[in-house]
N, CA, C and O atoms as CSV, one atom per row, in Angstrom:
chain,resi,resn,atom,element,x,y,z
A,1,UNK,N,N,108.903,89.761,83.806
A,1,UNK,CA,C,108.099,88.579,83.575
A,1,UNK,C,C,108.979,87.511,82.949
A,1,UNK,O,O,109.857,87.852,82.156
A,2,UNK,N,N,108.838,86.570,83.182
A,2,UNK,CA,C,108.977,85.266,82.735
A,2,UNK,C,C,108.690,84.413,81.353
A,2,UNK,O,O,107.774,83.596,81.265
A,3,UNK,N,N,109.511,84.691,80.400
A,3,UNK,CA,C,108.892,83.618,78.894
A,3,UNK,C,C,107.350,84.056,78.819
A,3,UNK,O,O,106.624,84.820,79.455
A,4,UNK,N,N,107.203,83.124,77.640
A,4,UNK,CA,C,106.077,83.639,77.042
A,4,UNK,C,C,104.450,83.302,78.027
A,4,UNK,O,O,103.357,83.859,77.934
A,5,UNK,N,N,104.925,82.145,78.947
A,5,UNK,CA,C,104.002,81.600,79.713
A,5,UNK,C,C,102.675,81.030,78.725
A,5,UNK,O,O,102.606,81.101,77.498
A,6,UNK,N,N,101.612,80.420,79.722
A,6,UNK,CA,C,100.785,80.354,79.152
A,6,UNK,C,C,99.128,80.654,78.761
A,6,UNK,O,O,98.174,80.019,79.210
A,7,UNK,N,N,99.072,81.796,77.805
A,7,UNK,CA,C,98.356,82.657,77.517
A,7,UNK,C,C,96.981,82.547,77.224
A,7,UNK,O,O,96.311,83.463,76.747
A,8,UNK,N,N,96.425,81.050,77.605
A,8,UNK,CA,C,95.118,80.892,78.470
A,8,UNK,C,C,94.949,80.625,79.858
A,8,UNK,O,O,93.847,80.395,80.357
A,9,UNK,N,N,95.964,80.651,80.458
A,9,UNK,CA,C,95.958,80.482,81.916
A,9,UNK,C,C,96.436,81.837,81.902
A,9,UNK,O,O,95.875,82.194,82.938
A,10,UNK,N,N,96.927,82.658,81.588
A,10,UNK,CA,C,97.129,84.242,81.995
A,10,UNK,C,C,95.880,84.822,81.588
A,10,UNK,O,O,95.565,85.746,82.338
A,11,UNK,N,N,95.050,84.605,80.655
A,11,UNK,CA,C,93.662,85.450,79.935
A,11,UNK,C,C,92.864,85.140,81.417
A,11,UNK,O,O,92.510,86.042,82.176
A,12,UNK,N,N,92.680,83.874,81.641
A,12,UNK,CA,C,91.380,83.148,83.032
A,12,UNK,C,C,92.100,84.434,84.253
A,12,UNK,O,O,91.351,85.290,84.723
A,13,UNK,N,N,93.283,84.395,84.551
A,13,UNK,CA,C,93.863,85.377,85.524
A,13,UNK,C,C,93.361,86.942,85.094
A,13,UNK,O,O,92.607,87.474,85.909
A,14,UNK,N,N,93.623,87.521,84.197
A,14,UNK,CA,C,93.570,88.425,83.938
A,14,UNK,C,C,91.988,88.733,84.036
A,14,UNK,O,O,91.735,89.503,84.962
A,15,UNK,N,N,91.287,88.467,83.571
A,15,UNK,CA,C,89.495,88.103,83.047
A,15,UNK,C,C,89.047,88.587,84.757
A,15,UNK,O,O,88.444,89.584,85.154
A,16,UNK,N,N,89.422,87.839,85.237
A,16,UNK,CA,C,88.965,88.020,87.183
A,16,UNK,C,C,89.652,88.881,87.381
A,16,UNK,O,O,89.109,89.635,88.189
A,17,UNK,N,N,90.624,89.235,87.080
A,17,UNK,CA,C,91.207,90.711,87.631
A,17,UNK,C,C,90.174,91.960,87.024
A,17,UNK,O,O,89.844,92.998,87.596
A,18,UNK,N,N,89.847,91.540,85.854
A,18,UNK,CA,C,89.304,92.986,85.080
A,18,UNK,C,C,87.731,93.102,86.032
A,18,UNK,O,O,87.184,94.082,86.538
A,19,UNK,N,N,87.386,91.824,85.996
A,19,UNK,CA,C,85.629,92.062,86.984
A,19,UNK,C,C,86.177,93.029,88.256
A,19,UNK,O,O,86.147,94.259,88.261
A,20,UNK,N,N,86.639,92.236,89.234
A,20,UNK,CA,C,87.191,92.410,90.413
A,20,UNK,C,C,87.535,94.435,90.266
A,20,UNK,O,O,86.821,95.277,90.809
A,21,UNK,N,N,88.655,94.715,89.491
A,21,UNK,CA,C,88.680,95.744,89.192
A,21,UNK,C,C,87.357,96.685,88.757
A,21,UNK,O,O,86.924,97.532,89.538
A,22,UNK,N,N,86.838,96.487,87.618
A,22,UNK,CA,C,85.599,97.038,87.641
A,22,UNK,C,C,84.443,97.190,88.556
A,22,UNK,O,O,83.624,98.108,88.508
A,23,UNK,N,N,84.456,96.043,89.528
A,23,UNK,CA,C,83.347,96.136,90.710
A,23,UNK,C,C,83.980,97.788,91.609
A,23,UNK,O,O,83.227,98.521,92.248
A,24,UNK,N,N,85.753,98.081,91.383
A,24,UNK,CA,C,85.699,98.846,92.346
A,24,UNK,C,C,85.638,100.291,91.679
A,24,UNK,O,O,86.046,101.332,92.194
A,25,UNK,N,N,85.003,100.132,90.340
A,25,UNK,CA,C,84.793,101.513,89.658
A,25,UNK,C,C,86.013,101.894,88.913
A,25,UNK,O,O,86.116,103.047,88.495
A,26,UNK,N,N,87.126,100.854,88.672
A,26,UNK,CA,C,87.829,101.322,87.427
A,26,UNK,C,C,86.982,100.633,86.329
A,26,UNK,O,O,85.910,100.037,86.427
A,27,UNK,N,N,87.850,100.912,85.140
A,27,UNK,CA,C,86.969,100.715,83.578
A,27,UNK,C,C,88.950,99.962,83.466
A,27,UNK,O,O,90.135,100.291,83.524
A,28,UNK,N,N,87.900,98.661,83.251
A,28,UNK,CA,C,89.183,97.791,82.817
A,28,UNK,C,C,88.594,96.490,81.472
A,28,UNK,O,O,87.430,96.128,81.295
A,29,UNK,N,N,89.849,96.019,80.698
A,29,UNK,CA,C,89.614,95.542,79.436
A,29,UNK,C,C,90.333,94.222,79.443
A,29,UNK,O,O,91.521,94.325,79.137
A,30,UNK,N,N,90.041,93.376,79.633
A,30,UNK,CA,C,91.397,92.449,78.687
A,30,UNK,C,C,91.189,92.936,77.180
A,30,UNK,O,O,90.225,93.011,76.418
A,31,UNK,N,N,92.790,93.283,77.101
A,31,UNK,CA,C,93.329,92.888,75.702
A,31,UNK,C,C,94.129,91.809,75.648
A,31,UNK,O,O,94.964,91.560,76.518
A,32,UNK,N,N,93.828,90.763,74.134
A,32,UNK,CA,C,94.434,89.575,74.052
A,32,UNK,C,C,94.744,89.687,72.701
A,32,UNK,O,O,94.483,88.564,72.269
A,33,UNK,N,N,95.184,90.434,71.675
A,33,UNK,CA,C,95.490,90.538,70.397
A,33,UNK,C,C,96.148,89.281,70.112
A,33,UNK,O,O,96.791,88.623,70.930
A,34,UNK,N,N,95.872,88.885,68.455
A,34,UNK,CA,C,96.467,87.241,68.631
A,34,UNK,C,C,98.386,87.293,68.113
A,34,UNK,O,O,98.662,87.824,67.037
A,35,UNK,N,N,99.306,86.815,68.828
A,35,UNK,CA,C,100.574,86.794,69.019
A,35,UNK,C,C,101.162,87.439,69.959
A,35,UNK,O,O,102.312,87.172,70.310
A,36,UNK,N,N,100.339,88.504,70.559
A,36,UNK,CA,C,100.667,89.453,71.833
A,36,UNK,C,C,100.489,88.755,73.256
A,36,UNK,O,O,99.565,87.962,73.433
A,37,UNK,N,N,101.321,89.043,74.182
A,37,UNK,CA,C,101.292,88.765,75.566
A,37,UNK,C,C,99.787,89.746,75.795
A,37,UNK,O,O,99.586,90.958,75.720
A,38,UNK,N,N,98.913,88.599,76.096
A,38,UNK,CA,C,97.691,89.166,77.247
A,38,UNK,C,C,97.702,89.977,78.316
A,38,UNK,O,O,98.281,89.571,79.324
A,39,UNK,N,N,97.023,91.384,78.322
A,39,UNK,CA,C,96.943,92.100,79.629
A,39,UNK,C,C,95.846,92.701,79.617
A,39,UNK,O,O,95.255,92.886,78.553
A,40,UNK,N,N,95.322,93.158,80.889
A,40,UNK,CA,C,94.378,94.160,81.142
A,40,UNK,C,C,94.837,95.610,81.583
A,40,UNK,O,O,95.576,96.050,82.465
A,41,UNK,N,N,94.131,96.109,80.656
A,41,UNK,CA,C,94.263,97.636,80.335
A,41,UNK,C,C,93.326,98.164,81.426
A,41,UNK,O,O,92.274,97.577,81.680
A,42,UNK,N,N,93.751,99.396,82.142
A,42,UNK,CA,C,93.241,99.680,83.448
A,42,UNK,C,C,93.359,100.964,83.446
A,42,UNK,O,O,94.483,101.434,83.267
A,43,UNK,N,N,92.016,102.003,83.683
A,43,UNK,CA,C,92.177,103.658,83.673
A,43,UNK,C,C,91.409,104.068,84.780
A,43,UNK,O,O,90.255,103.645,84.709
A,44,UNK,N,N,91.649,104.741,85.772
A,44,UNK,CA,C,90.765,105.475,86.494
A,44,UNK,C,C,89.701,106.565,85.613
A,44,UNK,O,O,90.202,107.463,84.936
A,45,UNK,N,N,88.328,106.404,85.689
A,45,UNK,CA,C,87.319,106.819,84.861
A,45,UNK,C,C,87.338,108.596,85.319
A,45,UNK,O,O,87.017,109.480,84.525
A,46,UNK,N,N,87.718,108.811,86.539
A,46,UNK,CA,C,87.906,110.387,87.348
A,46,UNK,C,C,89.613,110.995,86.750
A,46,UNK,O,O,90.123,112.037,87.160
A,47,UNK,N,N,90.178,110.169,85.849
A,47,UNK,CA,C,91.431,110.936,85.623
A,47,UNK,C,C,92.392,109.805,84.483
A,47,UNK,O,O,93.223,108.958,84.811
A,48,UNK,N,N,91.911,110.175,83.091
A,48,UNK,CA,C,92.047,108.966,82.354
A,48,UNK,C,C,93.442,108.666,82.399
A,48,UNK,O,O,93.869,107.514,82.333
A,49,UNK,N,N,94.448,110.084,82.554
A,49,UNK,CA,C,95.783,109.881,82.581
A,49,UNK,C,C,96.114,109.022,83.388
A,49,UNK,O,O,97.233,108.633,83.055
A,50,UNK,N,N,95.720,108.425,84.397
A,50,UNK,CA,C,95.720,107.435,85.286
A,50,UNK,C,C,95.447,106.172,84.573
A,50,UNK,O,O,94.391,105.587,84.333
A,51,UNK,N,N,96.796,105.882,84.271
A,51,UNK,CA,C,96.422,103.818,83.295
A,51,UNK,C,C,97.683,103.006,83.425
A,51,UNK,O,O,98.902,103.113,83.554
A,52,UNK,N,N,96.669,102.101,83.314
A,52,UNK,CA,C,98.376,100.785,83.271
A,52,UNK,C,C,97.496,99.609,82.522
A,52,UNK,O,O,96.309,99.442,82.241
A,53,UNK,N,N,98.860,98.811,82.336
A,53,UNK,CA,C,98.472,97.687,81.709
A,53,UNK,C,C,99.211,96.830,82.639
A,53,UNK,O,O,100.361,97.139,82.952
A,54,UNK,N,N,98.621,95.727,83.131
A,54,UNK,CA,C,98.442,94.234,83.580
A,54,UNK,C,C,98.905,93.328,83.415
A,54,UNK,O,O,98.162,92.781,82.601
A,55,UNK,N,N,100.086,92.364,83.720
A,55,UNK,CA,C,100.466,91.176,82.765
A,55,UNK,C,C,100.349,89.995,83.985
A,55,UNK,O,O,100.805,90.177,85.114
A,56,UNK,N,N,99.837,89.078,83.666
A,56,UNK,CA,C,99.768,87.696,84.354
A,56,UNK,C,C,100.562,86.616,83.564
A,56,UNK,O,O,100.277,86.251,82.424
A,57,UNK,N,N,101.936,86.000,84.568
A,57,UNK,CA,C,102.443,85.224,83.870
A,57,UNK,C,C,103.154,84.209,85.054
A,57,UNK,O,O,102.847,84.404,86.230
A,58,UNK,N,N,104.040,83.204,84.724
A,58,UNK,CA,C,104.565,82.238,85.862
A,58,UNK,C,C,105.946,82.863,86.286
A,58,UNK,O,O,106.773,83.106,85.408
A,59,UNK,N,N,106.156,83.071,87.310
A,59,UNK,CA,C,107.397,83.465,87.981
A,59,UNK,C,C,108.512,82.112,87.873
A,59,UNK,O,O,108.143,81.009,87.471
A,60,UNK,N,N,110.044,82.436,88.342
A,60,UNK,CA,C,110.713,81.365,88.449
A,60,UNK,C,C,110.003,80.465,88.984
A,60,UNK,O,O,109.603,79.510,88.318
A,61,UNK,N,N,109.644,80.649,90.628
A,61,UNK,CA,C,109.251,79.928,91.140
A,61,UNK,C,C,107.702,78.706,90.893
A,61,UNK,O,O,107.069,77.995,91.673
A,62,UNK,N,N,107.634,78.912,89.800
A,62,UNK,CA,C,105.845,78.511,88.813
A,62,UNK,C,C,104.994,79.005,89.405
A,62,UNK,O,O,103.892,78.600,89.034
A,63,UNK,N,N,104.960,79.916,90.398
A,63,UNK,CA,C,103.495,80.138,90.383
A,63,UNK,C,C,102.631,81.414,89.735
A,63,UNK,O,O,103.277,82.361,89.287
A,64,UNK,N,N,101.394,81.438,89.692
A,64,UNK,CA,C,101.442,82.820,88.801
A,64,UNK,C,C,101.496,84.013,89.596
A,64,UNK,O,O,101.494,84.035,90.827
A,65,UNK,N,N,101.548,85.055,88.790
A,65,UNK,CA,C,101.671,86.392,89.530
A,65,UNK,C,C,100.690,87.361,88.499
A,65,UNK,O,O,99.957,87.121,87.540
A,66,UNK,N,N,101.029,88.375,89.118
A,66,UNK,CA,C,100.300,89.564,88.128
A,66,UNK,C,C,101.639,90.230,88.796
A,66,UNK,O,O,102.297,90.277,89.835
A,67,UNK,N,N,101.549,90.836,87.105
A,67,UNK,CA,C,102.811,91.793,87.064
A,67,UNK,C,C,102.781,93.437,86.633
A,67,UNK,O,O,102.280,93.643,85.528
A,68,UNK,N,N,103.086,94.198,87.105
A,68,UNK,CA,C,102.830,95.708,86.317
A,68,UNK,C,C,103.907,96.017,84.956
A,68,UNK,O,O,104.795,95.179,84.802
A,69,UNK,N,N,103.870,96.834,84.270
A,69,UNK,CA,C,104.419,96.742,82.731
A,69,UNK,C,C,106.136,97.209,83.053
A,69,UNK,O,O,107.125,97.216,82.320
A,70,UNK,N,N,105.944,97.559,84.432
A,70,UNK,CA,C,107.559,97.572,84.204
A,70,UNK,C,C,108.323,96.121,85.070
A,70,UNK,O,O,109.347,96.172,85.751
A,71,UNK,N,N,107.503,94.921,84.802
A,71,UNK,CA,C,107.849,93.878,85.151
A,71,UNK,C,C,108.437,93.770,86.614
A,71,UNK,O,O,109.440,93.115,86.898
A,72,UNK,N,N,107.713,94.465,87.458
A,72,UNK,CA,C,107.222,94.292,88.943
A,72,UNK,C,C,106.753,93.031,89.510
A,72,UNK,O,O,106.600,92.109,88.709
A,73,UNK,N,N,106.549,92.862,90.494
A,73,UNK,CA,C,105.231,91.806,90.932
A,73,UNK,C,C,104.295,92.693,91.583
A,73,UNK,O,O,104.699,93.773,92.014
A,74,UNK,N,N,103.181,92.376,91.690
A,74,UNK,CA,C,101.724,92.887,91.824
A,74,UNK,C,C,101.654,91.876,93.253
A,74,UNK,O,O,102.056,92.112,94.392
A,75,UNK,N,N,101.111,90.913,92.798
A,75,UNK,CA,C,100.679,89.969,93.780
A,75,UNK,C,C,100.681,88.510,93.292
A,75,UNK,O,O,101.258,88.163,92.261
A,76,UNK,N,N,100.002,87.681,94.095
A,76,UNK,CA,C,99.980,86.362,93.655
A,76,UNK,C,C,98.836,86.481,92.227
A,76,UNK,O,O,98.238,87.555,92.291
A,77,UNK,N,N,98.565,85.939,91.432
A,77,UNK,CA,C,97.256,86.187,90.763
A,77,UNK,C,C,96.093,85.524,91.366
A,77,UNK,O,O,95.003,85.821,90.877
A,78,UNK,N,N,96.122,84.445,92.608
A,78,UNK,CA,C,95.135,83.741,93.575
A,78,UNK,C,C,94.797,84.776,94.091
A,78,UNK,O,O,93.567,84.729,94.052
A,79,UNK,N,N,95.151,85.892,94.658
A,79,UNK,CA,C,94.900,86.591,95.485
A,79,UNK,C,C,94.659,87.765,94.930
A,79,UNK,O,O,95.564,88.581,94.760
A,80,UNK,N,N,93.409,87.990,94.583
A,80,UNK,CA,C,92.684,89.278,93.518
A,80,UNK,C,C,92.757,90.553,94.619
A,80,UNK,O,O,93.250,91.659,94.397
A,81,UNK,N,N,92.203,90.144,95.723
A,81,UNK,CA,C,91.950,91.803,97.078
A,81,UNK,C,C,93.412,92.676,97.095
A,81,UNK,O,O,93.613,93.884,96.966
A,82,UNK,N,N,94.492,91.359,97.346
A,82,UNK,CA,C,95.588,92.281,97.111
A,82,UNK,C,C,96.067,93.031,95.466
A,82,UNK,O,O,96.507,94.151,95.204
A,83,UNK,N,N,95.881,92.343,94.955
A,83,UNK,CA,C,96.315,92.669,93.413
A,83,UNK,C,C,95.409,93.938,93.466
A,83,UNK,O,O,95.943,95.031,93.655
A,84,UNK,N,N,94.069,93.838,93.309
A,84,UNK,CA,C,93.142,95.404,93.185
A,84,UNK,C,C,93.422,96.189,93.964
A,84,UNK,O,O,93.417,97.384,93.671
A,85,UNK,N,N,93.783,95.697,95.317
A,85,UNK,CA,C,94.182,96.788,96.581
A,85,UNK,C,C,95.231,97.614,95.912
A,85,UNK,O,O,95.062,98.810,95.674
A,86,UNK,N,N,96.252,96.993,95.630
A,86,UNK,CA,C,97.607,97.526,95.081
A,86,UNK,C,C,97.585,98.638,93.807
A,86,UNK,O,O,98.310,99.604,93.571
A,87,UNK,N,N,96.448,98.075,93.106
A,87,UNK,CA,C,96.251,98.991,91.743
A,87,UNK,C,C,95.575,100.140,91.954
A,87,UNK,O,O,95.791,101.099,91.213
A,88,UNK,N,N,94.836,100.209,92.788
A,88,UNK,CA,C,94.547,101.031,92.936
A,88,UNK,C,C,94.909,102.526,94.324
A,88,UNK,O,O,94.467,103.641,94.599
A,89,UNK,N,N,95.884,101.641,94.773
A,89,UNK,CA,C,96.706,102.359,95.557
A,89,UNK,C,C,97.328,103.539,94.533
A,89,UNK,O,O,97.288,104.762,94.673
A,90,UNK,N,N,97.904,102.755,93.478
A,90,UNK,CA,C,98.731,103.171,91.813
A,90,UNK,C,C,97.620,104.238,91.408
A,90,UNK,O,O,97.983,105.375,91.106
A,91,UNK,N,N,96.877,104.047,91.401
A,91,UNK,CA,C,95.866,104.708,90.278
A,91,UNK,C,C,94.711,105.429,90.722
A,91,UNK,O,O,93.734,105.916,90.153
A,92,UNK,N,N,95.185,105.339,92.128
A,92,UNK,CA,C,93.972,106.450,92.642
A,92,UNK,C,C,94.317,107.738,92.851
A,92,UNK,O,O,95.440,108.113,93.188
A,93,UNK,N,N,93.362,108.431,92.656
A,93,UNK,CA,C,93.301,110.282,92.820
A,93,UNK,C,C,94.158,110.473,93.947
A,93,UNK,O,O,94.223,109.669,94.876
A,94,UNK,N,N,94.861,111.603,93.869
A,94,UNK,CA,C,95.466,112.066,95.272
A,94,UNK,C,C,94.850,112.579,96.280
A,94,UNK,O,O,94.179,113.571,95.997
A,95,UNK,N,N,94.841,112.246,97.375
A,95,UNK,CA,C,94.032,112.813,98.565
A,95,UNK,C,C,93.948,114.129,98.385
A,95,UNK,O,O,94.777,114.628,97.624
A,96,UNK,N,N,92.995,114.962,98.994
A,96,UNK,CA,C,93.207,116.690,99.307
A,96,UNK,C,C,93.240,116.525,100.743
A,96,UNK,O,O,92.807,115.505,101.280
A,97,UNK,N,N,93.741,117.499,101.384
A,97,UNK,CA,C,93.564,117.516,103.111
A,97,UNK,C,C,92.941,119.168,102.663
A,97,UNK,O,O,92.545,119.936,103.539
């Protein structure tokens, strides 16, 4: 991630990620502790060991992103279907055949 960015335009990003996420049955949080970089905390409710935390911030290029904690890119942060698609690719149960 990128500098400290700015951490009401990352909370508004993050905030729609956590609904979006929760509509698909994870249990997700913004945390915004005050001096801390903003993220949403994210657990699959079927396997709690299954978690990550969230960071929305501006890339070189300015636009925003959502980022995973090992300072990945996720997706655009405009684009929530991919960002949730992706997380939960991460964080879903393993198939059985």
């Amino acid at each position: 991630m990128e500098g400290k960015g700015n951490h009401a335009a990352a909370t508004v990003y993050l905030d729609k990620l956590a609904d979006e996420l929760t509509n698909r049955g994870f249990e997700a949080w913004l945390m915004a502790p005050q001096g801390r970089v903003p993220s949403v905390y994210i657990t699959n409710p079927r396997a709690r060991a299954l978690e990550e935390n969230v960071y929305a911030n501006q890339g070189k290029d300015g636009m925003w992103w959502f980022w995973w904690s090992w300072a990945e890119r996720i997706s655009m942060a405009d684009d929530l279907d991919t960002a949730a698609s992706a997380i939960n690719r991460v964080l879903a149960l393993p198939r059985r055949d």
